[in-house]
Every structure is written in structure tokens, then in C-alpha cells.
N, C-alpha and C positions, 0 to 999 in steps of 0.2 A: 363817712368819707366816700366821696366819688371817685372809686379809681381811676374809672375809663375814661370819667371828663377829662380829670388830669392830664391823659394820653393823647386825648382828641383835643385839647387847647393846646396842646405844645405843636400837632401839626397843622393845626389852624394859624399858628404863629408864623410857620415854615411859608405857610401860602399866602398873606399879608405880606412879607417881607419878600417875597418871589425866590424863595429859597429852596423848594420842595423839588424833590430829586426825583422825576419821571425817567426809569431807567427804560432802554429801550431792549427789546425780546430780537434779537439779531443770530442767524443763522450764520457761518462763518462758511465759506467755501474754499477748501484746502487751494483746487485746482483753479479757482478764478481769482484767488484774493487779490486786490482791494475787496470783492465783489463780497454782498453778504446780502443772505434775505433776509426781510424783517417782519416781524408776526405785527401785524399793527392793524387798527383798526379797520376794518372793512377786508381784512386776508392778509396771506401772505406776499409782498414783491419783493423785487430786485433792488437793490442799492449799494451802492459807490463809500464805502470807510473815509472818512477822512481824520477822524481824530485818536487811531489804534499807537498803543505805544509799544506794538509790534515792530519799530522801524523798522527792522530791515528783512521782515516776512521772515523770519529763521524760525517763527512756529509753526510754517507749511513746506517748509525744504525739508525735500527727499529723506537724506540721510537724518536730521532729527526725527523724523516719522519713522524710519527705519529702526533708528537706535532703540526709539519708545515700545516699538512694538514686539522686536526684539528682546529685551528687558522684561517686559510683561508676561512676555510667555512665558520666560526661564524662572522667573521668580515669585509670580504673581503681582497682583496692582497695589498692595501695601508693605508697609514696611513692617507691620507688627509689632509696635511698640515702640518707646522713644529709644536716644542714644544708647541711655543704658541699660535697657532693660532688652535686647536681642533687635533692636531698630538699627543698628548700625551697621548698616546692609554695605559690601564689598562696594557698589556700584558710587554708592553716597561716597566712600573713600575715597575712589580714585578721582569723583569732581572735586572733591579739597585739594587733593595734589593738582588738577591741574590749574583750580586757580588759584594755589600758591606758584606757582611757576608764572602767571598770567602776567601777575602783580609782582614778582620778584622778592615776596617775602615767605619767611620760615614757613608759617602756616597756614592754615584758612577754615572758618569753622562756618558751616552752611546751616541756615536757620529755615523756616518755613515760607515767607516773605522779608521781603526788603523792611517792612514797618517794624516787624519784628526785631529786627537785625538789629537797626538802629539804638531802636530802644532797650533792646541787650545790651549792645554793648558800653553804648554809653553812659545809660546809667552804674553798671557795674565798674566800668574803669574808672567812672569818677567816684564813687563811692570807696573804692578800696585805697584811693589816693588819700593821704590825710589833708586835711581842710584846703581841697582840691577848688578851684576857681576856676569856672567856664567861661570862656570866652566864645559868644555863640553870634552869626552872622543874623541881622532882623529877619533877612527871609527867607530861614530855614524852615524843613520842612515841617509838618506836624509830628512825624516819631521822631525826629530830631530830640524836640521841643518836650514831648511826651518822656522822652528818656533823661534829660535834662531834669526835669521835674522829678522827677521818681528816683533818681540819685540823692536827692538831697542838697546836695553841693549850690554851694554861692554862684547864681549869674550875674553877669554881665553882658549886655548885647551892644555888638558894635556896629555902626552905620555899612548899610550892605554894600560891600566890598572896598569899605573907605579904610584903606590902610593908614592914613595916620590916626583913624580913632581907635585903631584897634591896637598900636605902638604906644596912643597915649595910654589906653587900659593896662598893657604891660609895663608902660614903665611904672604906673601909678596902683600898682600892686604891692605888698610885703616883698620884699627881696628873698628868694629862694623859697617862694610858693607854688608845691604845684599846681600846675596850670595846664588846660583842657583847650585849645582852640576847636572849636568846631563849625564847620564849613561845607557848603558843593560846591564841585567842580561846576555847574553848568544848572543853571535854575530854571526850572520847566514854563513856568508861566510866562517871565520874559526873555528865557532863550539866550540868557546874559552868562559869561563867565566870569569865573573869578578867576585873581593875577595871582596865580599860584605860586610862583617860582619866589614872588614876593615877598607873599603870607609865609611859604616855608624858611625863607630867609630872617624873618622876624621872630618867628618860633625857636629856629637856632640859635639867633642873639638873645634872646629871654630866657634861653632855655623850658622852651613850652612844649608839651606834646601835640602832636597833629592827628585829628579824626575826620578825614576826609569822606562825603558822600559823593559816590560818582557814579547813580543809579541810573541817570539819564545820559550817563557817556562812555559807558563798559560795552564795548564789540563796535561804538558807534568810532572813535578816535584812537588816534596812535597808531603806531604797523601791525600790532599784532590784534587791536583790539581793548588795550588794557588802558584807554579813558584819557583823558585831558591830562592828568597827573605824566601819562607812558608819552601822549603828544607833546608836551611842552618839557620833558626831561628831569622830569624832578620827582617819579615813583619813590626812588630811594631816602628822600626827603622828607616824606609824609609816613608818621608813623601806627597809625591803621588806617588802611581803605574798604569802604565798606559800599557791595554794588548791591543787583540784584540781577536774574536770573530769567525776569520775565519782560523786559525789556529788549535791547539791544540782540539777548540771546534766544529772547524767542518762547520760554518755558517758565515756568515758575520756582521762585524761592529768592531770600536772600543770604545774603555771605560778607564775613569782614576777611582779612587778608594782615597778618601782622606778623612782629616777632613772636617766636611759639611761645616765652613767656606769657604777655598780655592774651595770646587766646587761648590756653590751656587756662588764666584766670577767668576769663568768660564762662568759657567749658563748664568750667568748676564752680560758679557761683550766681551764674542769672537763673532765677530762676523759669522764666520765659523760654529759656532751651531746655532746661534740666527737666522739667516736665510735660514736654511737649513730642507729639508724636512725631517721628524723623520722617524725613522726606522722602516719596515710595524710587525704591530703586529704577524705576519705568521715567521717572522724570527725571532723576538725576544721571542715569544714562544718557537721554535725551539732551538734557541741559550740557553735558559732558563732549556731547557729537558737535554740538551748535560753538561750542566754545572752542573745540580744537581747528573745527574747520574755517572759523574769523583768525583765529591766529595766522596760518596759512594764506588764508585767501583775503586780498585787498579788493577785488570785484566788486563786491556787495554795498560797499562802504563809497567805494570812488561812486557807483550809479548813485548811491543814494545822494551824494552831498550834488552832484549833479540836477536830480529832478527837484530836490528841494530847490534849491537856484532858478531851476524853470519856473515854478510855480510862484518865488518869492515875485521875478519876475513881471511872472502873465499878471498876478492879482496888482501891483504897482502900474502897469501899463494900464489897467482897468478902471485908477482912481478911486483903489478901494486902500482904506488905511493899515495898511501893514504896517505893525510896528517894529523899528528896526529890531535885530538880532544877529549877532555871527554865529548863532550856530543850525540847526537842522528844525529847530523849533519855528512856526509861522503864527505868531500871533495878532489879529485881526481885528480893531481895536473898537467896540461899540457904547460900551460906556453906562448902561443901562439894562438893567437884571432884563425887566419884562420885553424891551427892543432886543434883548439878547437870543429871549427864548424863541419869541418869535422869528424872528431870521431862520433860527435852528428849527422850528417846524414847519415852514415854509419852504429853507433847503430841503427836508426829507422828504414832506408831502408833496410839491411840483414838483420836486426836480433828481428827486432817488439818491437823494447826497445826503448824509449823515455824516454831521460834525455834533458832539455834544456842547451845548452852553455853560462858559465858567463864570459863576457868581461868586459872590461874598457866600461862607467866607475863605472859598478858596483864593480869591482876589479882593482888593479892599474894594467896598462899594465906592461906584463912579470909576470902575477900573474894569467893568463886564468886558468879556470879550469870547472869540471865536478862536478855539486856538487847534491846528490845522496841523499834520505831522505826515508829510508824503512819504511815500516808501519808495524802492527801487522799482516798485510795479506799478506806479502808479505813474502811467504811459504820456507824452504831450498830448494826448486827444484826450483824454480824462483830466488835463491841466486846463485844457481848451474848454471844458464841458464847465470845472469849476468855476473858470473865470467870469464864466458867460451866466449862469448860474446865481452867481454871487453879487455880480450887477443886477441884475432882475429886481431881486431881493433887496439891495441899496435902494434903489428905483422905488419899487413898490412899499416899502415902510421908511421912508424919506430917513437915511440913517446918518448919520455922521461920517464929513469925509475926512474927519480929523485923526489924528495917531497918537495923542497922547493922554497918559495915564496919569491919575494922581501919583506923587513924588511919596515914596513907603519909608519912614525913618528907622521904624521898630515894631519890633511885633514881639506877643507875651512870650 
């Protein structure tokens, strides 16, 4: 047996199919962000972020740099071991409390990543549920999907965001089955939301549980910050929320948000948290600054949804295909892996602008695109710069001035 062949065909596979993930070596600049250097061939230069799901720069504000540093010194940079074994550092405490308050439910249990989170909890809630029935959206994410799986429990996948298939799934269930709906609030790739108020209405009449993902809209929506769920009025409707930490807020980790029943069941049964090292009290400080100070402050969020608007804008005036979206998401529609990549090495190398390219199978092939995420600092003359930028690039690899994607029914 050839082992190493084995290994070297399967990325031989990756580069056939234009699927191989060239990550890029970027230096991040607290006090210029957008601004970041990048180690890349021939030295290091200067470049322009475009695709950070830092939204709203909260991992270079003052006071989270403060809180982190803060924290570190008093405590050290680990947590020394998981929850139960001396990891359940004071600091990690008081970010559960605050985002149980955030979200308006009992509790809140913080995991190490969003991916993580997911896959905790949903597979354990539905697992402990007896002959529990997922009802899961087509274009959920992959720890959705992952957690999903590893529960065991019966799916079902309903047409994304098509509430009568997902009424007919419920009514055409066993009567008094429990039942899993699982959902986002706000889908990354095309920037789409779902009619929450809807889905929570139908869960009530079914009598269904709600496992909401709102990683791409916690700090970004609502007054205080607490996501499409807190914006559109129906927190209390939805019975787990589960965000993340290193988005919106700037920092790393993920968290669900529910009654302290269901998360003290987590707690006590995934094994994904139960043996897993807890998160160093230096980040959860930090994360803990970023979160109280979105609460408070609307500033960050009004600029943001502002330059996002500029920008939806300038590139629309440009005749370049933006595809629609209401939310902060700018996705750029090109349609083809290797025109994808290319575009994207062509912004870096002319023109110091970094956006990464999304292939299959983050996107279904024939659905490549450029997907663009401006932040509050990311000024009109750097909109100007993209716009201009991003013509060139149309111009010189003759790209599509089309905006539409293949139609997704379902996914595994």
C-alpha cells in the first residue's frame, strides 16, 4: 500500500476540480484595519481586506484590546483545563451571563467555536429527544448538517426558507412527535434572511422546538446587538439561539443561549464540550467588552449598514453583478471556480485588494462568486478604489455581467 499516493491523489483531485484552498499569509494591522500586509510571493506589501468576517472591526477596538490584555496579565493566556476539571475560569462565567441577558434566555453555555457549538448542541438535543424529527433548512451550514448527522435522529430537509414545505413536513409527521426545526437567521453566501416570525409561528402551531443560528447576525442586528431574531421581535419565540463570538463580536468562540434546562443537558452530555479545553479567560474577557459595549452603543452597526449600502451601490453603478441581498453580505456573482480564482489573484496582485474566492463546495458549482463584507472603516475612497479595481478585472478576464445563481433545492 501506497500511503502518500493516496494523499497526493486526493489533492491532485482538489486541483482538477479548482477546489484547492490557497490560503493567503496576511498580517492584520490593529491601527489601519481594513489595512493588512500580506507575506506573498516576491515580499511582503500592503493590502486592502475585503472579505474579514470581522464586521464591525470589534477585534481592533480599544477597549477589547484592553479587556484581552488585561485578563492575560491577571490570569495568564489559558484556561488550564476543560469546564470541569479547573477551566471554568470567573471570566468565561460572567460572558455566559452576559449573553444570557443578550438573548433574554435563562442560560448560555460558550463552546470553543461556532462549529463546535452547533454540533453540540444539536446533536445532543436531538438525541436525548425520543424518536425526535429534524426539520433542517437545505442551506444550512455544515456544523448544522454535521450535528444533524451525529445525533442520529430522522431528517427532513425543507426547501430554503419555503414555509409551506416546511408546514407541509409538520403537518405530515406522527402527531405529537418531537420535532427539531433547525434554521439561520441570515445565510452567508447569499445574504438572504429567513421570515422568522413565520417559521416561529408554525413551530408554535406544531408544537416544534426552535434551534436558531444567528452567527452572522449577533452584534450586527437589533438595538442591542442580539441578531435578526432581537430585530424582528421574536427572541422569546425561538427556543435555542446559538451565535458565535468571532464575528459580529470580534473574538473567538461559540455559545447557544436557552432555557437552563436544555443547556445544563448540553453541559452534561455533549461530549464536544465535556472534553474539551475552555476558553482562556483573556478571550472571554475580551469577548465579554465587545458584547457589552454593542449592547450600548448603535454607532458601529448604523456606519456599518451605511458603507455596506455605499459600496452595494458604487459596484451596481459599475455594471458589475452584485447579487441582491438585504443584508450586510455583498455577494459578486462570477460563476466559474478557475474565473473566480483568477479575478481574486489579479485583485491582490494589481491592485492590493484581497477578497477570497468561494467555490463548490462551499457554493454549488456554477454558483462561484466573490463575496465582499465592508466594515465601518472601510471609508468611500477605499469604495472608490474597489469599484474601480473590480472593473479592471471584469474588463481584463471578460467576466460575466450576469447576477444569477443556480436555484439550491437541498443539500445533504
Amino acid at each position: 500500500m501506497d500511503y502518500r499516493r493516496t494523499f497526493v491523489r486526493a489533492i491532485e483531485r482538489l486541483n482538477a476540480e479548482q477546489r484547492y484552498r490557497v490560503f493567503a499569509d496576511l498580517e492584520r494591522d490593529a491601527e489601519r484595519f481594513p489595512r493588512a500586509k500580506w507575506h506573498g510571493p516576491g515580499g511582503a506589501r500592503d493590502v486592502v481586506v475585503w472579505c474579514s468576517n470581522d464586521y464591525l472591526a470589534m477585534g481592533r477596538h480599544p477597549q477589547v484590546i484592553a479587556a484581552m490584555r488585561d485578563a492575560a496579565a491577571a490570569h495568564g493566556v489559558g484556561a488550564g483545563g476543560t469546564r470541569n476539571i479547573s477551566g471554568t475560569n470567573h471570566p468565561l462565567v460572567s460572558l455566559e451571563a452576559e449573553l444570557a441577558d443578550l438573548h433574554g434566555k435563562d442560560k448560555a453555555l460558550v463552546f470553543t467555536s461556532g462549529w463546535i457549538s452547533n454540533l453540540a448542541a444539536i446533536s445532543t438535543i436531538a438525541a436525548l429527544l425520543p424518536d425526535c424529527l429534524i426539520l433542517s433548512d437545505a442551506l444550512n451550514h455544515n456544523s448544522m448538517i454535521e450535528g444533524i448527522r451525529r445525533s442520529g435522529a430522522e431528517k427532513q430537509i425543507f426547501r430554503h426558507n419555503d414555509l409551506a414545505h416546511l408546514e407541509a413536513l409538520l403537518r405530515a409527521r406522527r402527531r405529537g412527535r418531537p420535532t427539531l426545526i433547525a434554521c439561520e437567521s441570515l445565510y452567508s453566501m447569499d445574504g438572504d434572511i429567513a421570515p422568522l416570525a413565520a417559521i416561529a409561528e408554525l413551530a408554535e402551531r406544531y408544537e416544534a422546538l426552535t434551534y436558531l443560528d444567528e452567527v452572522h447576525a449577533v452584534g450586527m442586528y437589533g438595538a442591542r446587538g442580539g441578531g435578526i431574531a432581537e430585530r424582528d421581535g421574536v427572541m422569546a419565540k425561538i427556543d435555542v439561539i446559538e451565535g458565535t463570538l468571532a464575528k459580529g463580536f470580534g473574538t473567538l468562540g461559540g455559545y447557544i443561549a436557552a432555557d437552563a434546562v436544555i443547556v445544563d443537558a448540553v453541559r452534561s452530555y455533549a461530549p464536544s464540550f465535556i472534553f474539551t479545553t475552555a476558553l482562556p479567560p483573556a478571550i472571554a474577557a475580551a469577548a465579554t467588552a465587545a458584547i457589552r459595549h454593542l449592547k450600548r452603543s448603535s454607532e458601529e452597526r448604523a456606519a456599518h449598514q451605511r458603507q455596506v449600502a455605499c459600496t452595494k451601490a458604487a459596484l451596481a453603478v459599475a455594471g458589475l453583478p452584485v447579487m441582491p441581498a438585504p443584508s450586510h453580505i455583498v455577494p459578486v456573482f462570477v460563476g466559474d471556480a478557475e474565473l473566480c480564482k483568477a479575478a481574486c489573484d489579479r485583485l491582490m496582485e494589481r491592485h492590493g485588494i484581497y477578497i477570497q474566492p468561494v467555490n463548490y463546495p462551499t457554493v454549488p458549482r456554477g454558483a462561484e462568486r466573490l463575496r465582499i463584507t465592508p466594515t465601518p472603516l472601510h471609508d468611500d475612497r477605499l469604495i472608490a478604489d474597489l469599484a474601480a479595481a473590480m472593473t479592471e478585472v471584469w474588463e481584463a478576464l471578460d467576466l460575466p455581467r450576469r447576477r444569477d445563481a443556480p436555484t439550491i433545492l437541498a443539500a445533504e
